[in-house]
Structures are given as C-alpha cells and as structure tokens.
DOZAMAR-111911 format. One record per residue: residue in three letters; x, y, z of N, C-alpha, C, O in turn. Coordinates in steps of 0.2 Angstrom, whole numbers, plus 5000, padded with zeros to 4 digits. Atoms other than C-alpha are relative to their C-alpha. Example, Ala and Ser with C-alpha at 12.3 -4.5 7.8 and 13.67 -1.06 7.14 Angstrom:
<nodes>
Ala500449945000506249785039500450065000500950055003;Ser499649944999506849955036499650055003499950115004;
</nodes>
This chain:
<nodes>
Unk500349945001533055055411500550065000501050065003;Unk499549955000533855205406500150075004499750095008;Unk500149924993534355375415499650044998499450085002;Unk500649965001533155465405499550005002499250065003;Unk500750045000531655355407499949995008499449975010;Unk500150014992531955335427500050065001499650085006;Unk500149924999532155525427498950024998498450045000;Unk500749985004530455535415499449975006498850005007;Unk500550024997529455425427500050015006499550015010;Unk500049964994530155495443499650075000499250095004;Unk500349935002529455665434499449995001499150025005;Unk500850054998527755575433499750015003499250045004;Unk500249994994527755525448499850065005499350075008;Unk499949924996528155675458499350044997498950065001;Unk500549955003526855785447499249965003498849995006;Unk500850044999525255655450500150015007499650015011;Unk500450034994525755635468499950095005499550115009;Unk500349934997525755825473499550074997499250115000;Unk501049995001524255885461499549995003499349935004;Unk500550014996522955935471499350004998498850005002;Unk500750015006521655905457500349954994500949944994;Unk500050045004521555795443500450044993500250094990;Unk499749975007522855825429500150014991500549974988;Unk500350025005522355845413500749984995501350014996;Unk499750025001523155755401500550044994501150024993;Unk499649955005523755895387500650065006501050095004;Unk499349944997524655995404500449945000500949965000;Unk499450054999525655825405500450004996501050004998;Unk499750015006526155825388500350065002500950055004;Unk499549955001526755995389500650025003501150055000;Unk499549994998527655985403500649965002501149995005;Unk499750084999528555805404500249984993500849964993;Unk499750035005528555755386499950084993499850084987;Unk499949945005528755935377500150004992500050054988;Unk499749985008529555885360499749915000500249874999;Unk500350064999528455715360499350034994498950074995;Unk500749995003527155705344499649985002499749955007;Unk500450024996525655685348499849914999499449885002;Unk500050085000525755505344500749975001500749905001;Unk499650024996527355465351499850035010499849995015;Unk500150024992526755535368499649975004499649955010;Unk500550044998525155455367500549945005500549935011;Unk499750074999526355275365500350035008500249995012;Unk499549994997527455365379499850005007499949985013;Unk500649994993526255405392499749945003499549935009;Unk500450054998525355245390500649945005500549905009;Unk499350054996526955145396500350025006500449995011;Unk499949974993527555255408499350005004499449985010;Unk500550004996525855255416500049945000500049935006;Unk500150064997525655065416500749975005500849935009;Unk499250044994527455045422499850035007499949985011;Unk500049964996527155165436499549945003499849905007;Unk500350074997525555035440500249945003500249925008;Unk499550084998526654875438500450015007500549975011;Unk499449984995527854965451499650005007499950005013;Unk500149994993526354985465499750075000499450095005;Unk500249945000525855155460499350034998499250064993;Unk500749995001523955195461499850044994499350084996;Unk500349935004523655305446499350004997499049964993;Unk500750005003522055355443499950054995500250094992;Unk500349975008521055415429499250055003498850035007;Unk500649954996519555545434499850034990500150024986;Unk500349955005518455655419499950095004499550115007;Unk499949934998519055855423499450035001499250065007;Unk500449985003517555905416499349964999499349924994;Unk500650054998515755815420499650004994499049974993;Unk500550005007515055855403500249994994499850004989;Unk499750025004516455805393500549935002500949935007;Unk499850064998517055625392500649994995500949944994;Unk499150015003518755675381500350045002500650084998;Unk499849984997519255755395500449975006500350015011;Unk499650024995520355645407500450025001500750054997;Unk499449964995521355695420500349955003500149895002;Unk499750044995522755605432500150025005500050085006;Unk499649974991523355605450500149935003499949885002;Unk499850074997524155495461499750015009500050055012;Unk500449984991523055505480500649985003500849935001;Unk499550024995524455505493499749965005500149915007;Unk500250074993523455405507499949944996499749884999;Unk500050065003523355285492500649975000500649915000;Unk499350035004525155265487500349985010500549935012;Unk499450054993525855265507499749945002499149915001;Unk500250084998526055105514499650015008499750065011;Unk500349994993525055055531500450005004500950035002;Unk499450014994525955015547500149944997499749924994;Unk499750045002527154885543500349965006500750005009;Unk499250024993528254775558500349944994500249894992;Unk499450045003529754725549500549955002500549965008;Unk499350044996531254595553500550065000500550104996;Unk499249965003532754685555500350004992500350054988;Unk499850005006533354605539499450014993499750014988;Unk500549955002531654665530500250094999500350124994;Unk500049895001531854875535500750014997500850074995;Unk499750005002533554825531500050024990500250074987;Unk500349995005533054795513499650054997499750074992;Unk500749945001531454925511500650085002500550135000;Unk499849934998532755055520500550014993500650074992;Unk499550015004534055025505499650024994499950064990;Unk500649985007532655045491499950095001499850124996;Unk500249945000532255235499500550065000500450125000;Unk499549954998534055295501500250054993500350114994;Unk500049975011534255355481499750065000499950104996;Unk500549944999532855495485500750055005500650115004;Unk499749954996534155595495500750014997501150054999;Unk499350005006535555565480499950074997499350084995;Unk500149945004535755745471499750014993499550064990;Unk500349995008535155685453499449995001499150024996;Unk500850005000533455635459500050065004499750105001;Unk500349904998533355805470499950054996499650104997;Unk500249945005533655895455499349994998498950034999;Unk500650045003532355785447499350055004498950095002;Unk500549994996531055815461499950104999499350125000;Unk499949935000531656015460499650034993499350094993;Unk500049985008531356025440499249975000498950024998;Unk500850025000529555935442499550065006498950065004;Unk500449964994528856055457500150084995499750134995;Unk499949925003529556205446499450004995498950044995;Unk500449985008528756165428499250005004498950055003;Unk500849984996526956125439499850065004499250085005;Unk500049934995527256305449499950044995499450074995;Unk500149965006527356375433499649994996499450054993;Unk500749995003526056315424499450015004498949985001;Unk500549984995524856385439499849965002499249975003;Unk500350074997524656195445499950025007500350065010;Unk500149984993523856185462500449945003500249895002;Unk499950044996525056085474500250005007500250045012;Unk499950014992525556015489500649965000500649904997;Unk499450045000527355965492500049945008500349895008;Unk499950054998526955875508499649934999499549885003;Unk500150065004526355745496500749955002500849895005;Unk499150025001528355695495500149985008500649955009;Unk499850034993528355655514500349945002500849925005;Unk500250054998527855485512500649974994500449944989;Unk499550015005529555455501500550045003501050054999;Unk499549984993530655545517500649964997500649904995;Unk499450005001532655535512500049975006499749985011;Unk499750044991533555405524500750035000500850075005;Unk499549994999535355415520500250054995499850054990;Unk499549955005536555545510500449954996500649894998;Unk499450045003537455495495500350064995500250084990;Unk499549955000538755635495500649984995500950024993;Unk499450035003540255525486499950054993499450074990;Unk500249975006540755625471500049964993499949974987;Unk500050035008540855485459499449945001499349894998;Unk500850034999539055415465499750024993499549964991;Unk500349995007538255485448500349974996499949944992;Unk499950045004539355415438499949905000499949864995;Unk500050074997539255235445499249975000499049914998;Unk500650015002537355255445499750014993499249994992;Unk500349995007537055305427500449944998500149894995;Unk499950065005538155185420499849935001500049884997;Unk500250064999537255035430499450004996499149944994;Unk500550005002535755095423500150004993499649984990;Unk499949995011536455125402500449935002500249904996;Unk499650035001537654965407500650024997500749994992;Unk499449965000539055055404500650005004500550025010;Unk499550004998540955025406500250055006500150115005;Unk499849904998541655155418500949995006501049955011;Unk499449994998543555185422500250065004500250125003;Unk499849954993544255255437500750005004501149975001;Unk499250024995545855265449499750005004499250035005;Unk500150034991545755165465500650025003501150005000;Unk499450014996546755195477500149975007499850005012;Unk500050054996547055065489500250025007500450085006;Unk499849974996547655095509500649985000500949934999;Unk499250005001549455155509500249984993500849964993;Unk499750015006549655125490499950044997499650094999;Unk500249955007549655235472499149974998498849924999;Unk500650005003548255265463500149944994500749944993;Unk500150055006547755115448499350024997498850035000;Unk500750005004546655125434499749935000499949874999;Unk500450085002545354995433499350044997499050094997;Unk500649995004543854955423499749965002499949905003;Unk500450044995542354905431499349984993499250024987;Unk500950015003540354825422499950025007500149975011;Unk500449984994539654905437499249965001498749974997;Unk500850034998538054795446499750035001499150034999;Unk500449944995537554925458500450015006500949975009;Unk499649964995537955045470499549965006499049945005;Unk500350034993537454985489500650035005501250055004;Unk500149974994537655045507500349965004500049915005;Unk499850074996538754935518500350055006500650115006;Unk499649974991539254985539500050074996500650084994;Unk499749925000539255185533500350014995500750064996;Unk499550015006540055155515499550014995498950004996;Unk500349995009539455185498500549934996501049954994;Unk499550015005540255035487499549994993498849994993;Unk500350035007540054995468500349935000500949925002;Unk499950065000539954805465500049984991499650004987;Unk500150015009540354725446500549954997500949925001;Unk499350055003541554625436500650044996500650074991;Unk499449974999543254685436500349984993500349924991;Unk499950055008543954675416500649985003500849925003;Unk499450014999545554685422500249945005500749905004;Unk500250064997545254555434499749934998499849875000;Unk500450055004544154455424499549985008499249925008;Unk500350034994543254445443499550035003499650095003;Unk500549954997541754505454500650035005501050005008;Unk499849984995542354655463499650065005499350105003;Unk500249944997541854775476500550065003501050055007;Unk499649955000542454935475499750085007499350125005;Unk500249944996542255095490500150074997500650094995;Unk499849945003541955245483500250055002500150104999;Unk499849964996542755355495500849994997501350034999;Unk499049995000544655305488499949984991500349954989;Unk500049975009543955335466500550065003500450095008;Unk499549955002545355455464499850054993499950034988;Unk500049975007544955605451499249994999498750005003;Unk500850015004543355575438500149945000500649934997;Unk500650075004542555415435499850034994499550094994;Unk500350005005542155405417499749954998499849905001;Unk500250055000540955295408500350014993500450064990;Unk499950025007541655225392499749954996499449914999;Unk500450035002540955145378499549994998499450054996;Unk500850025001539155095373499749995005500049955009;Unk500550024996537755085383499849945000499449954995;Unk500450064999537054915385500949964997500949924991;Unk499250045001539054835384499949955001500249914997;Unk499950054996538654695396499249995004498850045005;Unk500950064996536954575405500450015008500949995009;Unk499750024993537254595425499649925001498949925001;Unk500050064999537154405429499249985005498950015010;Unk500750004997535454345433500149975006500649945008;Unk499850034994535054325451500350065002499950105004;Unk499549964998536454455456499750035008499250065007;Unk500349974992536154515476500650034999501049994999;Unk499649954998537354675476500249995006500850005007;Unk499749944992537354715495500349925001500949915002;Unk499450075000537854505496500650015002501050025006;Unk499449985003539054525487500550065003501150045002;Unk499649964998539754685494500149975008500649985012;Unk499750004993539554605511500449955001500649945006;Unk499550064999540654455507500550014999501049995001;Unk499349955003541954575497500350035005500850015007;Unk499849924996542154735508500349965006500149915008;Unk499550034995543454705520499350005008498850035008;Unk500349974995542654675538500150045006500750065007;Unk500049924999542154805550500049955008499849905009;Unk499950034995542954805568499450055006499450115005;Unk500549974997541554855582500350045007500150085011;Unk499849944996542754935593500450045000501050044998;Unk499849935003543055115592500750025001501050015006;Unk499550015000544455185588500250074999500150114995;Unk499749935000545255355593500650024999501150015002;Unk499449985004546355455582500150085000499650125000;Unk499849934999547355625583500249994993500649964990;Unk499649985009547455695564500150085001499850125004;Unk499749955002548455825560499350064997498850034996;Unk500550005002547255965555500250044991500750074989;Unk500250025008546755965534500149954999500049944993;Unk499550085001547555775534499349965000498849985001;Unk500650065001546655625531499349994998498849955000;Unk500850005000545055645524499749954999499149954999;Unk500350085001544555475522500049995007499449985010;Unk500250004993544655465540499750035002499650025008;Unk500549964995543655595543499149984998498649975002;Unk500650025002542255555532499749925004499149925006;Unk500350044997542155375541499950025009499849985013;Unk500049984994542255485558499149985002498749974997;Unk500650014998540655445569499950065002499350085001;Unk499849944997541255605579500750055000501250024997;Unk499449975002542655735578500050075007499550115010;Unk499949914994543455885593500550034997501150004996;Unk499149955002544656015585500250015005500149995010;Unk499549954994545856115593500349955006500549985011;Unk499850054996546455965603500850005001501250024996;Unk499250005001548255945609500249944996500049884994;Unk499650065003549455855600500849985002501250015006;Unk499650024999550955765598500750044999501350015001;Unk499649965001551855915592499650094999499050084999;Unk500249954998551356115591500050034992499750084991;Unk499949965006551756155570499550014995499550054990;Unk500549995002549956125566499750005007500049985012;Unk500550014997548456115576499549934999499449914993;Unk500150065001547655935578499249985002498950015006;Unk500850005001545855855577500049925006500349875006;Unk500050114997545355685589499349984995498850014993;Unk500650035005544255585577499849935003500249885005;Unk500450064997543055435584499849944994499349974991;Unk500250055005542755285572499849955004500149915007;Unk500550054997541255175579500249934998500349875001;Unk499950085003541555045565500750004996500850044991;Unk499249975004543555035557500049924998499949875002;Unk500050045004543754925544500749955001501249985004;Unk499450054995545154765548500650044997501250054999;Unk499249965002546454875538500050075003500350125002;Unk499649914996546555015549500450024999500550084997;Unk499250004999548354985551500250034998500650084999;Unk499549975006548755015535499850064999500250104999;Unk500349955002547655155533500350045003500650095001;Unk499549944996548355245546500750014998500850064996;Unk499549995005550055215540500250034994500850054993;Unk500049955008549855285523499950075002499850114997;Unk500349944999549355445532500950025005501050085007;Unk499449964995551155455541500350035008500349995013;Unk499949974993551655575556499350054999499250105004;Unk500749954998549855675553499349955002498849985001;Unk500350014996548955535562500149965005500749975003;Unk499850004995549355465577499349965004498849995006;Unk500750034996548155325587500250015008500850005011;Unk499850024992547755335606499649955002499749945008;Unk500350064998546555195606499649954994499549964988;Unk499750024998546455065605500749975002501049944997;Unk499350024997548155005614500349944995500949954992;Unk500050045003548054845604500150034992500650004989;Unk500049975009547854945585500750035002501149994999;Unk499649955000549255075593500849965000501349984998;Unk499250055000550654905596499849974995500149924996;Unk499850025007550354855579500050024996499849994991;Unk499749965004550655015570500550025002500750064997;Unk499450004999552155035579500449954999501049964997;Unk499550055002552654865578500450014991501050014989;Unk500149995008552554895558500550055001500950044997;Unk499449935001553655055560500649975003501149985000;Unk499550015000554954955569500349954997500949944997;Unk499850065007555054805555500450034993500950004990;Unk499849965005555254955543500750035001501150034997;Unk499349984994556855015555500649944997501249954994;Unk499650084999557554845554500149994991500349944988;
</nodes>
C-alpha cells in the first residue's frame, strides 16, 4: 500500500469516525478526493470504503434525507469500532500495543490535523473524542523515522550513514521490512545490498538524512517475514541492570535519549564544564564501547563491573 493511500484512508477514517451525523457522500468527494472525476471517485471511494470494512471498520451507509433515496450518507459509530474488554497474554498486548504506536508518529498527526480541519471548515459537526479509542502509546521522535516508513510502504531502497559504537560513520543500503520497537529503541529491519544479508539497523546512530533512492516497488519483503523477530534475534542484547553515568554537559546524546532518568548540576570529575548523572534501566551488551567512543566526557560510577572493564580497555590501549 502506498503513502498516499494509507494517508487517504487514515483521512476516511478519521472524518466518518468524528462526524456527528451521517456524511453525505458529495462532502466526501469534496473534501478527500478533490481533483477525483466523478468516476474516478466513485471507483475510489468504493475501494477505500470496502478496504476500510476488510480492516474491522464498521462503515455504515444511512439515507440523509427520508424522502430521497439518492441521498446516502456515511459515518463510522465509535461504540461500534471500539473493541470490548479484552484480557490479553503478555505476548498478545505486546503485539496489539505495537500496531497502535504509529498513531503518535508526526505524519499520521499531521494526517489526523488536515482531516479535523477540512471537516471544521466545511461546517461539519464533530466530536474529536471520537479518536480516544485510538490513544497514542509510544513516541516515534527518531528523525529518520519517516523516511524508513514511507519507503517500506513504496518498497523503496533508502541510503543512510550508520554509525556504529566508537566507530566512523558508513554508508549502507538498506530494502527496509519495517520499522519496530525493541527494549525502548526504534530499529529498521531489511536486506542489507551491501551485505547481501538481513540486517537490523537502530535508528538513533542514522547519521545526517536518510534518503530513498530509486523506484518505488524495487524489491517483494519475503513472505512470512516477522519484523520485531528479527529485530529481536539482531539487535544486540539488553543488560537489566542499571547503569549509572556522569556525562559531561551537551556530550553524548545517544546516551541521553536511552536515559530512563537524568540530575544536572551534579559534581564531577573535574570543574571546566558542568556535568549530568544519567540512569540507563536497560544498556545494551556494548556499553563498553559505547562509552568509550564518548572519551573523558563520560565517566561510569556503576556498575563496578562495567567501570573495571572500561578501564581495563584504556590500560590495553596504554600498553
């Protein structure tokens, strides 16, 4: 599906489920499908409205007007669309929690922004806590997240600089799977050309812009494919006990972003900046390095075990 077409049906969506009456089907056209003949939005409307059904989507069909029968309207009832009470496994709301995170991504909030306006402005009556029952879970603040989601969705190459811990940045070229959620991470999962192999990639160390290159529809993602799997057999694994760091202050932001917690103004190991304590719940088995690539601007005080083998590592480099 394309970025337009998921855009155009999120638009759909949104308008039928916060119309507080039945919407007739000529304000649709005007406001959704604008530069659509009227036989191109017939076809367009009829697809997007059965898809919206295949997906779970209650859309109903109503007569505006009780004395004329070529006048349908739509609307989506919200106690129709929310789900009942539900008791999940863990690894169930795990999954269901993963499908709702996207809603709090900036391209769909435009989306939802651009759909409440054009209905404000055509004097539509609505009701925005319609959208409750579709509550954002997590942030996807990464700034090369749009790029990674539009080219899974066109199939689209997309070339970036990684930069690995303690190393230069490298160009690579990714067929992107999908974006997914791992321990408090954003990665993008795909086949690596340069590798010829599956790789998962953290978007917190893309360097620069992400571009997509090429044609849309490049490459098939491999039937079958489980993303978050895959990321969770890739992605380095994550250490559960916390790890407390004095960084320099402006230093490190990759370690700030995975901070659980942070105190400024803290003492440090010297006086020529000002210095930050940072808390890391979950630290990934490369810490070491990670710290290391950061210098004398950070400094661990726990625990004891991480701080004797980043010093070991400094006295090998000596030697």
């Amino acid at each position: 599906m394309s970025a337009a077409k998921s855009e155009r049906l999120l638009n759909l969506l949104i308008m039928l489920l916060v119309s507080q009456k039945l919407v007739p089907k000529d304000r649709i056209r005007e406001i959704l499908y604008p530069d659509a003949t009227p036989e191109a939005f017939d076809k367009m409307f009829e697809r997007d409205k059965e898809e919206l059904r295949s997906l779970g989507v209650p859309v109903q069909i109503g007569q505006i007007d009780a004395y004329f029968d070529d006048a349908p309207g739509y609307r989506v009832e919200p106690d129709d669309f929310a789900l009942p009470q539900i008791d999940l496994e863990a690894d169930e709301a795990a999954v269901v929690g993963l499908a709702t995170r996207v809603w709090d991504h900036q391209r769909l909030a435009r989306a939802t922004t651009e759909a409440v306006r054009k209905l404000s402005a055509a004097g539509a009556e609505i009701d925005l806590s319609a959208l409750d029952i579709a509550q954002p879970r997590l942030p996807a603040d990464e700034p090369a997240f749009d790029v990674f989601l539009e080219a899974v969705l066109e199939r689209c190459v997309v070339e970036f600089d990684y930069q690995r811990t303690g190393g230069t940045p490298q160009r690579r070229r990714l067929q992107p799977w999908g974006v997914t959620r791992y321990s408090g991470r954003w990665y993008v999962v795909g086949h690596d050309l340069d590798r010829d192999a599956e790789r998962v990639f953290r978007l917190s160390r893309v360097q620069g812009d992400a571009r997509r290159v090429g044609r849309p529809g490049a490459y098939t993602i491999p039937e079958g494919t489980d993303v978050s799997a895959v990321a969770r057999r890739l992605a380095p694994a994550l250490s559960t006990t916390p790890v407390v760091l004095l960084v320099r202050e402006g230093a490190a932001l990759p370690l700030r972003r995975a901070a659980s917690s942070s105190e400024t103004g803290v003492a440090g190991p010297d006086e020529r900046t000002s210095w930050d304590r940072l808390v890391l719940d979950r630290a990934s088995v490369g810490i070491a390095d990670e710290v290391l690539g950061f210098g004398p601007s950070v400094v661990i005080e726990s625990p004891a075990s991480l701080r004797e083998q980043v010093v070991a590592r400094l006295h090998e480099v000596l030697r």
